[in-house]
C-alpha angles and dihedrals in degrees: 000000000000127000115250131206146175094305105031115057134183125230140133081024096293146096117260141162097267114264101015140075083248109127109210089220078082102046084051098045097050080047107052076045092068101255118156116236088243095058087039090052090044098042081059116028094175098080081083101230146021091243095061090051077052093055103048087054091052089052089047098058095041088066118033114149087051088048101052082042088052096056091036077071103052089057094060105041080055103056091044089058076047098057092052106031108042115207127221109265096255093061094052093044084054096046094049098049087056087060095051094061094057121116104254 
C-alpha cells in the first residue's frame, strides 16, 4: 500500500486527488505523457486548484516505483473483470486506445 497525503487519498480501494473522483491513474498517465500541470488542471477542473494537480505530481514522482506497482495493479485487476465480464466492443476499443498512449 502506498503512503497518502494531503493531495492523494484512498478510497473505494483506489488512489484519487483528495477530495475528488479524479484517479490519479489519470493524472499519471496525462503526466508521464508529457502534459503539463496547468492542461491537466484545466482537462479536469474539478481537482480544485493547480496546486493540488501539483501535488499529486509531486506525490507521483516521490514514489515511483509504488506508484508504477500500483498501477501495475490496476491493469490486472482489469483484465481479470474483463475476462469475466466481457465489455461491449466499444468499451474495450476505448480502453485500449487509452493504453496505447502510455508512456512505455
Amino acid at each position: 500500500m502506498m503512503p497518502t497525503n494531503a493531495y492523494v487519498e484512498l478510497h473505494n480501494g483506489g488512489y484519487y486527488v483528495a477530495g475528488t473522483r479524479i484517479a490519479l491513474d489519470v493524472v499519471t498517465y496525462d503526466f508521464r505523457r508529457g502534459r503539463p500541470a496547468e492542461a491537466i488542471f484545466e482537462a479536469y477542473p474539478s481537482i480544485g486548484s493547480l496546486a493540488k494537480v501539483s501535488g499529486a505530481i509531486t506525490f507521483i514522482l516521490e514514489h515511483q516505483a509504488e506508484v508504477d506497482a500500483y498501477l501495475t495493479d490496476q491493469e490486472r485487476i482489469f483484465a481479470e473483470i474483463k475476462t469475466r465480464h466481457p465489455m461491449p466492443a466499444e468499451l474495450v476499443e476505448r480502453f485500449e486506445r487509452a493504453q496505447e498512449r502510455k508512456p512505455g
